[in-house]
Residue, then its C-alpha position, 0 to 999 in steps of 0.5 A: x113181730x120178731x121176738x128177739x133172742x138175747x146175748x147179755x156181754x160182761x165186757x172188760x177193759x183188761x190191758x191183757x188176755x184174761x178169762x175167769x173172774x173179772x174178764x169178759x162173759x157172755x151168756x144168752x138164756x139157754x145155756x150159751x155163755x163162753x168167756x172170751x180172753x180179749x175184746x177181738x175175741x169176744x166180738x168175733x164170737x157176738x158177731x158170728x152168733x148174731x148172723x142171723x135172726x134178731x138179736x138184743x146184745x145189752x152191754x153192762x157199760x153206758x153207750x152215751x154221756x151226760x149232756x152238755x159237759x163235751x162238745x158233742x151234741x149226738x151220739x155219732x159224732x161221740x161214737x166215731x170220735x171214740x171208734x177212730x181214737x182209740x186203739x185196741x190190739x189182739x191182746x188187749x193192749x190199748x190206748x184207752x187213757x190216752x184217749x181219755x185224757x184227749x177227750x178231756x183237752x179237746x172235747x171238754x170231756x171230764x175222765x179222770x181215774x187213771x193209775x199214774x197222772x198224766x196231763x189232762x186227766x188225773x187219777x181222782x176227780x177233782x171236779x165237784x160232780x155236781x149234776x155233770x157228773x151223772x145222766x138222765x137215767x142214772x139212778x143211786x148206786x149206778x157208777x159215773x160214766x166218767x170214772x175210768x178206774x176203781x170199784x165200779x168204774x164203767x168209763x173204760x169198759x165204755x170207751x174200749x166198747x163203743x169203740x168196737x161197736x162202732x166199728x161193728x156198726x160201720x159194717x151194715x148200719x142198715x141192720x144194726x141200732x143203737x138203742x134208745x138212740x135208734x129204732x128198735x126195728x133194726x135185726x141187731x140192737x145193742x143197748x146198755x143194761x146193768x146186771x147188778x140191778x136187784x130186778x134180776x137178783x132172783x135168776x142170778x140166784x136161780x142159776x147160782x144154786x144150779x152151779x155153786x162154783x160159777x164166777x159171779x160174772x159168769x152168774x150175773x150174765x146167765x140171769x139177767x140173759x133169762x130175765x131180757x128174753x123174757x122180756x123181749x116177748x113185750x111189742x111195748x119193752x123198747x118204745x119211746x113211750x114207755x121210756x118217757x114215762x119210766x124216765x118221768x116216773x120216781x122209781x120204787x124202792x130205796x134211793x132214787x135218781x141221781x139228779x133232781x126232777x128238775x134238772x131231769x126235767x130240762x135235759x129228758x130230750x137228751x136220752x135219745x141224743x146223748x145220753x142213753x138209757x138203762x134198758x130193764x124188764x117193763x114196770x121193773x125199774x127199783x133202785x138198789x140200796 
């Protein structure tokens, strides 16, 4: 078994070059961390220092969507719709309402958040959320992969990310997963994580007492990076079947899952098709207040 060194990236969807608070970070668990301007930078650096060895990458943004709402029914043909649509230049300028308010028209897709409306995609959702609005995994306090714009929000740091991951992905798909997508035996796997899930409050803390000045990004990406490397000694931390039964368990703690046990129920085979899964430690998931 190859234990897996861990990059934890806290991406930005900025429409400019931006370093400090709210930009890009990211961290691995010995004291790595750099906090590139633009996208095109900090995926040139995650590739330079992934060349070699086996690597974890976890990104704070969803790699899939609630299925049955677009016309997708695989995470490939989402990805390389995304990966060919959206258009990202070197200084951050991109295309990414755009392609959202495409995705809305063509796929049935359901963004919205926007900050001037536009056809095919408004600037509040004005559809009930009901159960489309969230995925299997998504617990109380995690943000709807279709919101674009806003406290929160997550939709356009997943679609400026997964349009740059594919394009990483074309390169050497033999050595590359998507998880829980793909097996986690390929030498780089990418995942979703989410560094404000309590079960890494503790390091996040921990590195805040050593460096009281740090931006809360810079903080959060150096913490839970220890708390994934920790985790990666585990053969068991990725397998299939310990995500069935996290996915089937009740999370301790206060909140829960966004959706009821049946709905969860019917669309469970989905995680590994569509919808992905919130990687966390083994035997760790709680749900924040």
């Amino acid at each position: 078994m190859h234990t897996r060194q861990v990059l934890v990236v806290d991406w930005s969807a900025n429409s400019r070059p931006k370093t400090g608070a709210d930009s890009i970070w990211i961290s691995d668990a010995f004291g790595w961390c750099v906090n590139p301007s633009t996208r095109a930078e900090a995926m040139q650096l995650i590739q330079e220092r992934t060349r070699e060895g086996h690597w974890l990458v976890a990104f704070d943004f969803p790699m899939g969507i609630p299925f049955g709402v677009c016309d997708f029914q695989d995470w490939r043909a989402l990805w390389q719709t995304i990966g060919a649509g959206l258009q990202d230049e070197q200084n951050n300028q991109n295309n990414r309402w755009e392609l959202a308010a495409f995705l809305n028209q063509k796929h049935q897709g359901r963004f919205w958040g926007v900050p001037q409306v536009r056809p095919h995609l408004s600037s509040k959702r004005v559809h009930d959320a009901g159960d489309w609005e969230w995925r299997v995994g998504d617990p109380r306090g995690a943000q709807s992969a279709w919101k674009l714009l806003g406290v929160g929000s997550v939709g356009s740091q997943m679609l400026t990310g997964i349009a740059h991951l594919e394009r990483w992905r074309q390169q050497d798909p033999s050595s590359f997963a998507v998880w829980p997508f793909e097996s986690s035996d390929a030498r780089i796997v990418v995942s979703e994580t989410w560094p404000s899930h309590p079960v890494f409050a503790a390091a996040q803390q921990s590195v805040r007492d050593q460096r009281p000045s740090a931006v809360r990004d810079e903080v959060q990406t150096q913490g839970t990076a220890a708390v994934l490397q920790s985790a990666a000694a585990s053969e068991a931390w990725m397998d299939s079947g310990r995500l069935r039964q996290e996915a089937m368990s009740t999370p301790q703690g206060p909140g829960g899952w966004r959706l009821s046990p049946e709905v969860r129920a019917q669309r469970f085979p989905h995680i590994t098709t569509l919808e992905g899964w919130i990687l966390l430690p083994p035997a760790k998931r709680t749900t924040p207040d």
